[in-house]
LUMPA-974791 format. One record per atom (N, C-alpha, C, O): chain; atom name; x, y, z. Coordinates in nm, 4 decimals. Example, Ala and Ser with C-alpha at 12.3 -4.5 7.8 and 13.67 -1.06 7.14 Angstrom:
rec cadena: A | atomo: N | X: 1.3190 | Y: -0.5690 | Z: 0.7800
rec cadena: A | atomo: CA | X: 1.2300 | Y: -0.4500 | Z: 0.7800
rec cadena: A | atomo: C | X: 1.3200 | Y: -0.3300 | Z: 0.7800
rec cadena: A | atomo: O | X: 1.4236 | Y: -0.3319 | Z: 0.8465
rec cadena: A | atomo: N | X: 1.2850 | Y: -0.2250 | Z: 0.7080
rec cadena: A | atomo: CA | X: 1.3670 | Y: -0.1060 | Z: 0.7140
rec cadena: A | atomo: C | X: 1.2900 | Y: 0.0030 | Z: 0.7870
rec cadena: A | atomo: O | X: 1.3409 | Y: 0.1138 | Z: 0.8039
// end
This chain:
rec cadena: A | atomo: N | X: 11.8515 | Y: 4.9981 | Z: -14.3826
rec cadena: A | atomo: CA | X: 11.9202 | Y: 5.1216 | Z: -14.3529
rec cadena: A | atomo: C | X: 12.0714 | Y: 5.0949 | Z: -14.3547
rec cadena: A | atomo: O | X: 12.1279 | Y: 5.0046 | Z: -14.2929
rec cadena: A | atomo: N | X: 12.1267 | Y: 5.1831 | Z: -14.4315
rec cadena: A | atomo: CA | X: 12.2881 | Y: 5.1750 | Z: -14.4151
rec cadena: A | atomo: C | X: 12.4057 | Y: 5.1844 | Z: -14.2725
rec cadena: A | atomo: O | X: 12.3880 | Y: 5.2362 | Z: -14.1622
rec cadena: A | atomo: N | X: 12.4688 | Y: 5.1469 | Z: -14.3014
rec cadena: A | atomo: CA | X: 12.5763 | Y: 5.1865 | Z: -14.1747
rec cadena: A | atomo: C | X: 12.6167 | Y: 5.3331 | Z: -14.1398
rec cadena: A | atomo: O | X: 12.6302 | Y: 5.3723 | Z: -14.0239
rec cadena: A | atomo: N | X: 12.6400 | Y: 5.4323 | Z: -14.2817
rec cadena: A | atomo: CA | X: 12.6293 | Y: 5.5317 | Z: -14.2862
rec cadena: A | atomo: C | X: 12.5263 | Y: 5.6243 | Z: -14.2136
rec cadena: A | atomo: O | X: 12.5412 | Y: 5.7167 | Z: -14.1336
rec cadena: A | atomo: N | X: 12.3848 | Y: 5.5496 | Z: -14.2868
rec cadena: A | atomo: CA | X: 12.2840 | Y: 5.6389 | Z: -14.2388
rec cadena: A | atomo: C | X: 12.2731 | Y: 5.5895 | Z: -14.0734
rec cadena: A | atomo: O | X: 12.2383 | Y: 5.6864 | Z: -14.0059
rec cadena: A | atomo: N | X: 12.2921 | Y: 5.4734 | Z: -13.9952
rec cadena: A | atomo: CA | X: 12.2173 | Y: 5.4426 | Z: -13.8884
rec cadena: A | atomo: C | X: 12.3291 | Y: 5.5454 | Z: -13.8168
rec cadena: A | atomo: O | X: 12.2865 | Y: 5.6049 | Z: -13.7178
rec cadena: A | atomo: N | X: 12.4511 | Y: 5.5691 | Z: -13.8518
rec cadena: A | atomo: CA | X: 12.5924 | Y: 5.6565 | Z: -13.7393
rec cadena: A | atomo: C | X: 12.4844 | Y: 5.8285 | Z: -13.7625
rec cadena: A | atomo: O | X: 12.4390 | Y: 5.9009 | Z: -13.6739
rec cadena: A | atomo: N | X: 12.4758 | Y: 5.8419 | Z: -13.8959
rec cadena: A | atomo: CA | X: 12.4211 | Y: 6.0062 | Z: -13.8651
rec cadena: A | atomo: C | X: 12.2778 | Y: 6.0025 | Z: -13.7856
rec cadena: A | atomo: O | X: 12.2372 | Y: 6.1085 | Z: -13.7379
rec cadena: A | atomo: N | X: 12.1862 | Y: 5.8616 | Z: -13.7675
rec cadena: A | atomo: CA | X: 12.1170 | Y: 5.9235 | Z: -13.7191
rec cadena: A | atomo: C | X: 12.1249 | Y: 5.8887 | Z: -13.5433
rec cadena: A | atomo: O | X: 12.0466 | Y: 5.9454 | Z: -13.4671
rec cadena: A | atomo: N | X: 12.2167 | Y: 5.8009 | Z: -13.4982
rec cadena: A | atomo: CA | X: 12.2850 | Y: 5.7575 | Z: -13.3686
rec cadena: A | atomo: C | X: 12.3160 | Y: 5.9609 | Z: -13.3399
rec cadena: A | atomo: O | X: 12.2694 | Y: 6.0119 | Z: -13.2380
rec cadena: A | atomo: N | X: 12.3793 | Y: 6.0307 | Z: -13.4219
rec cadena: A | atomo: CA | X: 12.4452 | Y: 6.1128 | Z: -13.3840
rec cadena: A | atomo: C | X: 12.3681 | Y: 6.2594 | Z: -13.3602
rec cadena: A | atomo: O | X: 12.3806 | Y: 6.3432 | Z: -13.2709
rec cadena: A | atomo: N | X: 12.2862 | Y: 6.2540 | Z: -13.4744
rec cadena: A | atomo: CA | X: 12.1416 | Y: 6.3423 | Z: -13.4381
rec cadena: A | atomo: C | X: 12.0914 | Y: 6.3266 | Z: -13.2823
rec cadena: A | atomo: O | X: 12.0662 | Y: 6.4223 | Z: -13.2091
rec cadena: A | atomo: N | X: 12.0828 | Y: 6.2073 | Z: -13.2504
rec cadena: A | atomo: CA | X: 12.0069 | Y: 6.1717 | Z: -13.1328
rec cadena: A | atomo: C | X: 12.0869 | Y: 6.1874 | Z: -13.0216
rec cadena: A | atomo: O | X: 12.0123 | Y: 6.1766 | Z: -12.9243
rec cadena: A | atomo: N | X: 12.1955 | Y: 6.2066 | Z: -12.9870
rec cadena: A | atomo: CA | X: 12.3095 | Y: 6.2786 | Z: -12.9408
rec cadena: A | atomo: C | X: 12.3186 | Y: 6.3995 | Z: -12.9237
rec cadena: A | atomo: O | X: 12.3556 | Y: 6.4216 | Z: -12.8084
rec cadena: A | atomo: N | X: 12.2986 | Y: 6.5172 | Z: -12.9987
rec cadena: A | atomo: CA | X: 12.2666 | Y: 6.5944 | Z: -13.0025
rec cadena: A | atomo: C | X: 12.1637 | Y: 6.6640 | Z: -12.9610
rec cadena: A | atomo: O | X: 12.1676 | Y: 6.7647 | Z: -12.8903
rec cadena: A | atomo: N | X: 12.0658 | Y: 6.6081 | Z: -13.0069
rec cadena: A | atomo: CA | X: 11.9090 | Y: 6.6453 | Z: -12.9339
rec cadena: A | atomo: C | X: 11.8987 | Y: 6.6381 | Z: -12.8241
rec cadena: A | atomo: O | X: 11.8527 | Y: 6.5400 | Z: -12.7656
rec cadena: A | atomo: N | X: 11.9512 | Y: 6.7707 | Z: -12.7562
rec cadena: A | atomo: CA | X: 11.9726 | Y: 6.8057 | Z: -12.5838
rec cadena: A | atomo: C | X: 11.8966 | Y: 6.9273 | Z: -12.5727
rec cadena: A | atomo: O | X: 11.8871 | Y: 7.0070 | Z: -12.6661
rec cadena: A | atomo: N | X: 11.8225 | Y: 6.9491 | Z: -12.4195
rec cadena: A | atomo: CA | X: 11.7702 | Y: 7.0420 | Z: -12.3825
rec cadena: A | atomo: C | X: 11.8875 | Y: 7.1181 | Z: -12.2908
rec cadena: A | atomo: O | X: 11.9534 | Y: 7.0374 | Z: -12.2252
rec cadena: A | atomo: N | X: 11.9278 | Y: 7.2642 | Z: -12.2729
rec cadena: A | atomo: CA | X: 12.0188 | Y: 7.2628 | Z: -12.2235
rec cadena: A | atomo: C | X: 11.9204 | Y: 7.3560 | Z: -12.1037
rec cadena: A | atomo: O | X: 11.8158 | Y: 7.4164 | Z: -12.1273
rec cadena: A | atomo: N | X: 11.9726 | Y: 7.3471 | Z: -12.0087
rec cadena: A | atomo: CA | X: 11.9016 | Y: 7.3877 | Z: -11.8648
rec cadena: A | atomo: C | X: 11.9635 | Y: 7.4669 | Z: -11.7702
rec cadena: A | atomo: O | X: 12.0774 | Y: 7.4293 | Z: -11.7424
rec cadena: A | atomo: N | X: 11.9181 | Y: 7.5793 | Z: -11.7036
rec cadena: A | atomo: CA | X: 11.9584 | Y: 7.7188 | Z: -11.6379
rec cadena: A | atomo: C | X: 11.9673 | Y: 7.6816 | Z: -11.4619
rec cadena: A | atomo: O | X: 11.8629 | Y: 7.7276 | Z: -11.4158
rec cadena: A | atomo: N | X: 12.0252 | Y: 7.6363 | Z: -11.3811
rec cadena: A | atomo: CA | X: 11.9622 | Y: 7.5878 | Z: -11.2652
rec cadena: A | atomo: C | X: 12.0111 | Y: 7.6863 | Z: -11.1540
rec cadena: A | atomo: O | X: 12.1076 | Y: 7.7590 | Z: -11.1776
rec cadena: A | atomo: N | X: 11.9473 | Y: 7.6903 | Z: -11.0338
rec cadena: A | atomo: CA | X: 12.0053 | Y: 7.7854 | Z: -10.9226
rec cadena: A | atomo: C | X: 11.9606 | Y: 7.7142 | Z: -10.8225
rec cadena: A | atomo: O | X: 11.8481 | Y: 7.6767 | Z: -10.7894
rec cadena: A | atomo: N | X: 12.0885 | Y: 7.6986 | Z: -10.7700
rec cadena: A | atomo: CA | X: 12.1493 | Y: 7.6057 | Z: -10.6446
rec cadena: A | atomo: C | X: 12.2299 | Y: 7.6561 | Z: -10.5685
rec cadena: A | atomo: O | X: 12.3198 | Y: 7.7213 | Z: -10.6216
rec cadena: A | atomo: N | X: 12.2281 | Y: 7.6442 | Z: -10.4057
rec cadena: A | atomo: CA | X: 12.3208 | Y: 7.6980 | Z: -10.3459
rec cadena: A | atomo: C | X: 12.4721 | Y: 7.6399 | Z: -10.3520
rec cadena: A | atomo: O | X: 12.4986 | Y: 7.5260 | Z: -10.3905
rec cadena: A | atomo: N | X: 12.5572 | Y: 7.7253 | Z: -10.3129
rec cadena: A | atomo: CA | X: 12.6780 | Y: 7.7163 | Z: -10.3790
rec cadena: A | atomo: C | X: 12.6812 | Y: 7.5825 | Z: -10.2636
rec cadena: A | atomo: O | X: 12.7120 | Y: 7.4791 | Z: -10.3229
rec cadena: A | atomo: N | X: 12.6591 | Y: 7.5624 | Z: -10.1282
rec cadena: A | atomo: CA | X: 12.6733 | Y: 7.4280 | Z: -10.0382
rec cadena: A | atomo: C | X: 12.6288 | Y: 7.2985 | Z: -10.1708
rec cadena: A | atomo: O | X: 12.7119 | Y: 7.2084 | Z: -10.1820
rec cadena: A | atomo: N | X: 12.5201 | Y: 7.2926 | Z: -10.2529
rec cadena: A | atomo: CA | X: 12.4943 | Y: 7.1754 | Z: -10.3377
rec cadena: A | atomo: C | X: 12.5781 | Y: 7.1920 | Z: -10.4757
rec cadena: A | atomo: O | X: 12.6065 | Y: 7.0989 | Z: -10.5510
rec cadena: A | atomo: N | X: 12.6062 | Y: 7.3041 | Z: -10.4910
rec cadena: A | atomo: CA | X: 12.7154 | Y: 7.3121 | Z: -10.6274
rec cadena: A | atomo: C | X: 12.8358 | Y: 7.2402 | Z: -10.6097
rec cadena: A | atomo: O | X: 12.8956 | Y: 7.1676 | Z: -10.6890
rec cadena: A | atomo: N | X: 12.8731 | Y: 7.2859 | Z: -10.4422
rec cadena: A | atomo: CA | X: 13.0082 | Y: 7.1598 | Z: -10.4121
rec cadena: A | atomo: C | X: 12.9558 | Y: 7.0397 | Z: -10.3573
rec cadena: A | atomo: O | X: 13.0351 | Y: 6.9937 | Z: -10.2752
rec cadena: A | atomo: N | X: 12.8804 | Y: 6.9891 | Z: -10.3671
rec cadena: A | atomo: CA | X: 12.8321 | Y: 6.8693 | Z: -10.3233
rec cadena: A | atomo: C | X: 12.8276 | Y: 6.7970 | Z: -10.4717
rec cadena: A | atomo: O | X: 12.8664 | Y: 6.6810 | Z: -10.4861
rec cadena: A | atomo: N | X: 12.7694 | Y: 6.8876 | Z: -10.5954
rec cadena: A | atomo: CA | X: 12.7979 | Y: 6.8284 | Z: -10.7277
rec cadena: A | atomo: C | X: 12.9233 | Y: 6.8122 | Z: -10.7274
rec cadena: A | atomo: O | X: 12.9541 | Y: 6.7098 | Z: -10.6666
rec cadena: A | atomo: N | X: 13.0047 | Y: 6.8653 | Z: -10.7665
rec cadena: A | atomo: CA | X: 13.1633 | Y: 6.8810 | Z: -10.7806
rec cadena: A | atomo: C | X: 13.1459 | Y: 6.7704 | Z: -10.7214
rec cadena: A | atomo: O | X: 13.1043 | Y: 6.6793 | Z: -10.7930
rec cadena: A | atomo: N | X: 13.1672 | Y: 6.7438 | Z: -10.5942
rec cadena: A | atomo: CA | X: 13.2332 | Y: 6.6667 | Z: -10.5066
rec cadena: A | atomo: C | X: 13.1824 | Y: 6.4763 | Z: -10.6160
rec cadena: A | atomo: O | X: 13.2504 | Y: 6.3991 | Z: -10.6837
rec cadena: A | atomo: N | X: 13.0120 | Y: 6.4798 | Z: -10.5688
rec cadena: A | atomo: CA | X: 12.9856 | Y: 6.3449 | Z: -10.6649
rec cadena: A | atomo: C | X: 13.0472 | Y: 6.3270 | Z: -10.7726
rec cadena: A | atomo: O | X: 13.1096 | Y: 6.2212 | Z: -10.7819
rec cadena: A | atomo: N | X: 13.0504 | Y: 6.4231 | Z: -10.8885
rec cadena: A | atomo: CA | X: 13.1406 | Y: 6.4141 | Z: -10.9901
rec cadena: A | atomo: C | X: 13.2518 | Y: 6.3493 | Z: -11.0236
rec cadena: A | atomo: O | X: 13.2653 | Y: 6.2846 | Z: -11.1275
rec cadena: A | atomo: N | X: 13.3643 | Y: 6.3691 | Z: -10.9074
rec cadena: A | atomo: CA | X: 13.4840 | Y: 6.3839 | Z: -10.8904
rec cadena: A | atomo: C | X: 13.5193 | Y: 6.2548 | Z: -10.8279
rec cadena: A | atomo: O | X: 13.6309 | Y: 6.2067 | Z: -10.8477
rec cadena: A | atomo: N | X: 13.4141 | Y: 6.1833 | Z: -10.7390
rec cadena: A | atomo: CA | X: 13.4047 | Y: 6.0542 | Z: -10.7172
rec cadena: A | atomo: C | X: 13.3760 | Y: 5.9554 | Z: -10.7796
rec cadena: A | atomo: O | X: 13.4272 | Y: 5.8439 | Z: -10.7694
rec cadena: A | atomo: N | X: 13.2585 | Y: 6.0028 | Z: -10.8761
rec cadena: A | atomo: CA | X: 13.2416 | Y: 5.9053 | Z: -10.9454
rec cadena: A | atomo: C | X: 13.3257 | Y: 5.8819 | Z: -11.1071
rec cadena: A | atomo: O | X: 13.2917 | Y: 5.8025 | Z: -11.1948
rec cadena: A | atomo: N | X: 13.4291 | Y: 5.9670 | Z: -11.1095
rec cadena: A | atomo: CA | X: 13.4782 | Y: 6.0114 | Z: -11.2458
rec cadena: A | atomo: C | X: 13.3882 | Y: 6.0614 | Z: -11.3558
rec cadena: A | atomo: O | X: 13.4192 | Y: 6.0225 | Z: -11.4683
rec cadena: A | atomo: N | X: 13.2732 | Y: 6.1472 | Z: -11.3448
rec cadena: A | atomo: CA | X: 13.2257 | Y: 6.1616 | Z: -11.4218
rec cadena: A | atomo: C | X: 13.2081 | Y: 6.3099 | Z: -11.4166
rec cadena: A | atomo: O | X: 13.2815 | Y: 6.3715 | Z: -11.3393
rec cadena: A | atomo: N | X: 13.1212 | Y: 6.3756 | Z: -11.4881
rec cadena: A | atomo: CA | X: 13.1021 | Y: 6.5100 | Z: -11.5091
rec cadena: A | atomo: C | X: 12.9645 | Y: 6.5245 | Z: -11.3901
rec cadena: A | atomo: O | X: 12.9250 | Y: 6.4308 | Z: -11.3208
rec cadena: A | atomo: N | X: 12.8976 | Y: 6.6886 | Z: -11.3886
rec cadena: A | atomo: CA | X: 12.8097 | Y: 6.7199 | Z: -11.3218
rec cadena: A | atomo: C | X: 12.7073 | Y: 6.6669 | Z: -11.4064
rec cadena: A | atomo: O | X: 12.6512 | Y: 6.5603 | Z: -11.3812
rec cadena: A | atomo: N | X: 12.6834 | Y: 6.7317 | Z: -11.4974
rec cadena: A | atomo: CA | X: 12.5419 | Y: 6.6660 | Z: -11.5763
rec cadena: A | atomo: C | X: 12.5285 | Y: 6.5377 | Z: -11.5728
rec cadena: A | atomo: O | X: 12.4123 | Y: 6.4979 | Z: -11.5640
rec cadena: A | atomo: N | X: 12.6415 | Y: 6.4310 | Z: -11.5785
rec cadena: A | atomo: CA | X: 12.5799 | Y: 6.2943 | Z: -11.5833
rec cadena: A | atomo: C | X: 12.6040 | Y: 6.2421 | Z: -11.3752
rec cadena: A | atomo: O | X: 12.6109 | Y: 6.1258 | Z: -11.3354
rec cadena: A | atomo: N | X: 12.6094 | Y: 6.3372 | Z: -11.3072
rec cadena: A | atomo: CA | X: 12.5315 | Y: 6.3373 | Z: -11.1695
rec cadena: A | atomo: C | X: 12.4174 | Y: 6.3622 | Z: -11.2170
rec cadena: A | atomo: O | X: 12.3638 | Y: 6.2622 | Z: -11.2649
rec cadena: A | atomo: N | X: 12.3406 | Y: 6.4843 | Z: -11.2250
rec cadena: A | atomo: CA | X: 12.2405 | Y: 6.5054 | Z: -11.2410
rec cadena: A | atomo: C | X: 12.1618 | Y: 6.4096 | Z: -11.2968
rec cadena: A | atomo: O | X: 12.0689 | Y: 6.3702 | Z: -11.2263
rec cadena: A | atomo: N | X: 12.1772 | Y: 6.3514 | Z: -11.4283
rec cadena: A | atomo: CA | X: 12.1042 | Y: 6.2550 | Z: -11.4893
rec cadena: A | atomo: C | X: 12.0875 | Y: 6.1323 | Z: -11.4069
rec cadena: A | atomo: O | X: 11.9697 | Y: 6.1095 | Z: -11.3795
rec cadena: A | atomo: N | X: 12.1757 | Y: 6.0452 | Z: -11.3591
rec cadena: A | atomo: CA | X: 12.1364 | Y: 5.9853 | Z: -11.2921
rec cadena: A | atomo: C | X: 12.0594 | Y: 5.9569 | Z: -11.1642
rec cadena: A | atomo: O | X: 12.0019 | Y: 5.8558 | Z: -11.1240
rec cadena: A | atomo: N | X: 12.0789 | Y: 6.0943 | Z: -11.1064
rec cadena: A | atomo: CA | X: 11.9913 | Y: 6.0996 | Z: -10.9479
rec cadena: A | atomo: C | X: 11.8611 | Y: 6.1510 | Z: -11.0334
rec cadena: A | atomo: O | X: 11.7694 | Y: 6.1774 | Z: -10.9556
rec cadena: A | atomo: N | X: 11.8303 | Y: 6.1704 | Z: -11.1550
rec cadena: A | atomo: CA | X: 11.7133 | Y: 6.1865 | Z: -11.2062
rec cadena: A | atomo: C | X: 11.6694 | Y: 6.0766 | Z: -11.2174
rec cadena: A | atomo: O | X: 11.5561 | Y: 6.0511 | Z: -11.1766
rec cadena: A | atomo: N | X: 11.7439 | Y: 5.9885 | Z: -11.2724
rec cadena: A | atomo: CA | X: 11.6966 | Y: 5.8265 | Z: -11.3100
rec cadena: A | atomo: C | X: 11.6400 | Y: 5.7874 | Z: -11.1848
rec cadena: A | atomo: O | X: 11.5208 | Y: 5.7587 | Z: -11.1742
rec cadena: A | atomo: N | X: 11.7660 | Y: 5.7837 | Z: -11.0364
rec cadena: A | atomo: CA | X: 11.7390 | Y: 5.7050 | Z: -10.9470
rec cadena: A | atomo: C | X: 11.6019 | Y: 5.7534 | Z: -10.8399
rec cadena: A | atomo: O | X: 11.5456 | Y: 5.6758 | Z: -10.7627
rec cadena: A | atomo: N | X: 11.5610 | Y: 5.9260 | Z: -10.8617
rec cadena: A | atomo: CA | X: 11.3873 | Y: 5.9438 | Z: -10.8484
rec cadena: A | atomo: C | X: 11.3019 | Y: 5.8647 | Z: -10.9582
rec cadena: A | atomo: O | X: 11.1921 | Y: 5.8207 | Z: -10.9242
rec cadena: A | atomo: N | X: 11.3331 | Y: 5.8516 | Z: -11.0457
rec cadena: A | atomo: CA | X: 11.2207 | Y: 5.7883 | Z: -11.1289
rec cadena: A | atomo: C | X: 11.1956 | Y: 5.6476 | Z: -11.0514
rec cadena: A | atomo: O | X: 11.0888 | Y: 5.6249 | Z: -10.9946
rec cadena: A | atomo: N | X: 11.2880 | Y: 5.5686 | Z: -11.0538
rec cadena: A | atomo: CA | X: 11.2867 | Y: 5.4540 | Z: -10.9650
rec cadena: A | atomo: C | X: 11.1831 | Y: 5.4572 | Z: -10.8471
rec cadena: A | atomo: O | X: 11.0763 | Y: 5.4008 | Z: -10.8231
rec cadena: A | atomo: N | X: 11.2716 | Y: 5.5583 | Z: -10.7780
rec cadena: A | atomo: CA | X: 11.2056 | Y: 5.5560 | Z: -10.6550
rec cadena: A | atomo: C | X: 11.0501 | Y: 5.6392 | Z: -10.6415
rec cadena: A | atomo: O | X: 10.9994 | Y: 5.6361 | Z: -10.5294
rec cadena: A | atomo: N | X: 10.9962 | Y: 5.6914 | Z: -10.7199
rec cadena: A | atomo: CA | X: 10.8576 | Y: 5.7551 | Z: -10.7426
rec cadena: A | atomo: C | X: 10.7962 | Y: 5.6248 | Z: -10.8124
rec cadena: A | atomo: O | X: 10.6773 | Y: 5.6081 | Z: -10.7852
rec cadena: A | atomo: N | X: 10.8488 | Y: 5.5368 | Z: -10.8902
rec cadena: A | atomo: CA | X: 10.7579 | Y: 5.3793 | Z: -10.9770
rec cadena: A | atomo: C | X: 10.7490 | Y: 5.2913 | Z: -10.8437
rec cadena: A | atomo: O | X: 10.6384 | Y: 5.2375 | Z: -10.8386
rec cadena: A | atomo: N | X: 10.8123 | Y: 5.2664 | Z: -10.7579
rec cadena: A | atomo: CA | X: 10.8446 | Y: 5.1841 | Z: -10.6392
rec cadena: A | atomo: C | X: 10.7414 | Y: 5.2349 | Z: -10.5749
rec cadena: A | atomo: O | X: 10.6448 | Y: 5.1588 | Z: -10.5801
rec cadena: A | atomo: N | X: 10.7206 | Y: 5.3395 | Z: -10.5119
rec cadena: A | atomo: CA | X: 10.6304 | Y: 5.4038 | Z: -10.4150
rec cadena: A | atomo: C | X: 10.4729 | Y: 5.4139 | Z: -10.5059
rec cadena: A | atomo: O | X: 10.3601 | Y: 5.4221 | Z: -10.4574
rec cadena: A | atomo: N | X: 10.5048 | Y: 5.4108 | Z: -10.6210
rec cadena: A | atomo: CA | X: 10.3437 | Y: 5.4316 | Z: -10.6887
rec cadena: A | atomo: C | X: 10.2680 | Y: 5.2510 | Z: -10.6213
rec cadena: A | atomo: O | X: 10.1687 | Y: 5.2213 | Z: -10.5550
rec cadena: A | atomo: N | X: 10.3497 | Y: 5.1939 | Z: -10.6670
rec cadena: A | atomo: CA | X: 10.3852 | Y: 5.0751 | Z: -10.6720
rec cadena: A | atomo: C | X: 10.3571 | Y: 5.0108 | Z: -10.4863
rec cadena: A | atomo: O | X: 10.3242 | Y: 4.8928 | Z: -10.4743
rec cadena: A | atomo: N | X: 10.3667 | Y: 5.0613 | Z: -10.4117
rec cadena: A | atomo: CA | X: 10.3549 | Y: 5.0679 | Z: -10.2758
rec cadena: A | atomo: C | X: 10.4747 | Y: 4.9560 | Z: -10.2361
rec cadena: A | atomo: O | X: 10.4529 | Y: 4.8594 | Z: -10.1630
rec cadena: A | atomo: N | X: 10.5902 | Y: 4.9831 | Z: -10.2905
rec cadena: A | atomo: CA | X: 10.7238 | Y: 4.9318 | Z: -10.2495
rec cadena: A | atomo: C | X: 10.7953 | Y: 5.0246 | Z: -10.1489
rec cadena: A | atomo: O | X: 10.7704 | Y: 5.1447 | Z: -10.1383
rec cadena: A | atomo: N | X: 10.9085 | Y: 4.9409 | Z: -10.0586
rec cadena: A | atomo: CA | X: 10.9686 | Y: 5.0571 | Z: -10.0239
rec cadena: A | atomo: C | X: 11.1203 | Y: 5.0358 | Z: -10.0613
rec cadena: A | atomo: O | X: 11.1813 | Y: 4.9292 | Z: -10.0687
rec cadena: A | atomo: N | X: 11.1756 | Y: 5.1912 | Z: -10.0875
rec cadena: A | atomo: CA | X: 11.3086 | Y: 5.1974 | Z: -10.0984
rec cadena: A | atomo: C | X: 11.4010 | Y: 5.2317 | Z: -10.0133
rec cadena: A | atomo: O | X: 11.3839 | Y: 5.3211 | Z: -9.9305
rec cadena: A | atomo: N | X: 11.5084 | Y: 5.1640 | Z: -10.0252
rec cadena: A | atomo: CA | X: 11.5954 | Y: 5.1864 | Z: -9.9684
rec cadena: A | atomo: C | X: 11.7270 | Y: 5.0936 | Z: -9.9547
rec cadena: A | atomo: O | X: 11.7266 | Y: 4.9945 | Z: -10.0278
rec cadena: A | atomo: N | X: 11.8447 | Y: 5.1126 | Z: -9.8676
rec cadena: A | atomo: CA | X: 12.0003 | Y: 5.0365 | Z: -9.8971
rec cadena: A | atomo: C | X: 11.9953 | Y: 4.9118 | Z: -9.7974
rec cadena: A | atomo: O | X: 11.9754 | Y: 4.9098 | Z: -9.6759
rec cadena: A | atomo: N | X: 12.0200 | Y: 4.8070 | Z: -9.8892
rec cadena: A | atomo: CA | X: 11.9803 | Y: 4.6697 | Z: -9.8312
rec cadena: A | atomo: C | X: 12.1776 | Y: 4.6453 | Z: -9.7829
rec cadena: A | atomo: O | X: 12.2723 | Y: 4.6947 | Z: -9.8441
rec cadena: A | atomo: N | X: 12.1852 | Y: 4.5417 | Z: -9.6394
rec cadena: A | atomo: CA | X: 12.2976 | Y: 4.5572 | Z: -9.6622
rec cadena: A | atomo: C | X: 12.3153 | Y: 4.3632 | Z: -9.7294
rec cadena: A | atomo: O | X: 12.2209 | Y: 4.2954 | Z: -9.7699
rec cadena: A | atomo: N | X: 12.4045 | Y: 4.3359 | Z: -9.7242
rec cadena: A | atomo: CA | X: 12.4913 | Y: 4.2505 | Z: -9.7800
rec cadena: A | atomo: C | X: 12.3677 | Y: 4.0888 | Z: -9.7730
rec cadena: A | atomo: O | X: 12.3586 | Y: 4.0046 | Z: -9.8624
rec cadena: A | atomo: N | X: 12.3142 | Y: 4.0894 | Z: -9.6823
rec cadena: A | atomo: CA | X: 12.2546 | Y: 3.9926 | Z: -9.6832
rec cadena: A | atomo: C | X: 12.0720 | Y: 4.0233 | Z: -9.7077
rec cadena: A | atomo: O | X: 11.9903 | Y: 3.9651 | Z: -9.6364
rec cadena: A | atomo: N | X: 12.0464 | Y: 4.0818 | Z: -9.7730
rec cadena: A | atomo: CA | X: 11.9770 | Y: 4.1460 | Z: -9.8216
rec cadena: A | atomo: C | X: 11.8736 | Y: 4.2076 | Z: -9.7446
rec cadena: A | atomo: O | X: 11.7672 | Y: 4.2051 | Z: -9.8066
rec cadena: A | atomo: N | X: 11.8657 | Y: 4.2594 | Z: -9.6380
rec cadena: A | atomo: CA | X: 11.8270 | Y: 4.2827 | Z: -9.4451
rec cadena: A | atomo: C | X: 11.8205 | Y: 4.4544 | Z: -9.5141
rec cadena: A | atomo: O | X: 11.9244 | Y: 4.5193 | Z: -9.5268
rec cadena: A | atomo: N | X: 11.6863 | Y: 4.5094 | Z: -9.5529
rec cadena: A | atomo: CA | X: 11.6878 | Y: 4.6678 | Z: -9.5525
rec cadena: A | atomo: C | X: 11.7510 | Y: 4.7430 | Z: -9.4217
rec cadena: A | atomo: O | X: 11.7065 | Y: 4.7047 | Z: -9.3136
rec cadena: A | atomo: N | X: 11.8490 | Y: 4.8450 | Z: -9.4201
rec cadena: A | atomo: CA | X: 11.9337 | Y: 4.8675 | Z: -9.3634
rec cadena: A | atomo: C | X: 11.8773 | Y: 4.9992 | Z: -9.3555
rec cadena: A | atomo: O | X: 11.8340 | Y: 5.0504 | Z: -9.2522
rec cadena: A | atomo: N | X: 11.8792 | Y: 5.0370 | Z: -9.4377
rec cadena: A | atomo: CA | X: 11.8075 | Y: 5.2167 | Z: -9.4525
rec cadena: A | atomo: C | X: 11.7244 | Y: 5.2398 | Z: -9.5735
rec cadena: A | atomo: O | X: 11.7503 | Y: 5.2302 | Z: -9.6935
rec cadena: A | atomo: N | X: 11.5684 | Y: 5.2879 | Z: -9.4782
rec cadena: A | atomo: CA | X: 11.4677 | Y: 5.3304 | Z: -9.5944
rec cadena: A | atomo: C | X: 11.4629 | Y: 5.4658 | Z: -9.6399
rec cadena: A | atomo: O | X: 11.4629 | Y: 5.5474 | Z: -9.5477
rec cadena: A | atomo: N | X: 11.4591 | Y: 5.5096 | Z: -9.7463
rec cadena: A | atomo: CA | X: 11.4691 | Y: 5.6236 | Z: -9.7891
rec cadena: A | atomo: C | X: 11.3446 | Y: 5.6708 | Z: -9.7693
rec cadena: A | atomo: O | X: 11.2494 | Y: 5.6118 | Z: -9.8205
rec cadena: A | atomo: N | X: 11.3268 | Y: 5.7809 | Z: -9.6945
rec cadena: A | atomo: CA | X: 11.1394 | Y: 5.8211 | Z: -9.6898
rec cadena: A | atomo: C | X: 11.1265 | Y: 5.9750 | Z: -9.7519
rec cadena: A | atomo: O | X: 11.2249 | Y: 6.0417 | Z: -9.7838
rec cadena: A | atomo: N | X: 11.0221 | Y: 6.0091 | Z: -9.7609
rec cadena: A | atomo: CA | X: 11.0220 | Y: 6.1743 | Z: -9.7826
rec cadena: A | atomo: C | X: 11.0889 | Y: 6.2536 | Z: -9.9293
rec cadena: A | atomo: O | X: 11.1402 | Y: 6.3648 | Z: -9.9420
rec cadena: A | atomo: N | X: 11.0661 | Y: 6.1561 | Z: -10.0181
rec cadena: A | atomo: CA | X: 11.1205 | Y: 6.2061 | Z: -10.1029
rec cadena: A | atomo: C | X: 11.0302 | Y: 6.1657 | Z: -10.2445
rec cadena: A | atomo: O | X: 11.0664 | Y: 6.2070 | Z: -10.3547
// end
């Protein structure tokens, strides 16, 4: 495959987005904003990632792991439950 062809089809695949209608209270609309704005990034790539970081945490729990924020010495600090 060419260099040519592998960029148009890198760029197809880029493209190929579902675009999505959501309704949220305006309290979590600024709570997006807010992550956004911290993390330098846009809302959608919030969204995507706290999508990622349920996937995680739904494979972990299938998995009968538990999740949650370990602190520094690797001592679980806070388990995430209920979710």
């Amino acid at each position: 495959m060419s260099d040519r062809q592998k960029t148009r089809d890198s760029q197809n695949q880029e493209r190929t987005k579902v675009r999505l209608s959501l309704d949220i209270s305006p309290e979590l609309y600024a709570l997006l904003e807010q992550l956004a704005e911290k993390t330098g990034g846009t809302k959608s790539e919030v969204l995507r990632k706290a999508i990622a970081l349920m996937e995680v945490l739904v494979e972990a729990k299938r998995q009968g792991k538990k999740f949650g924020i370990a602190e520094k010495d690797q001592q679980l600090a806070t388990e995430i439950v209920g979710l």
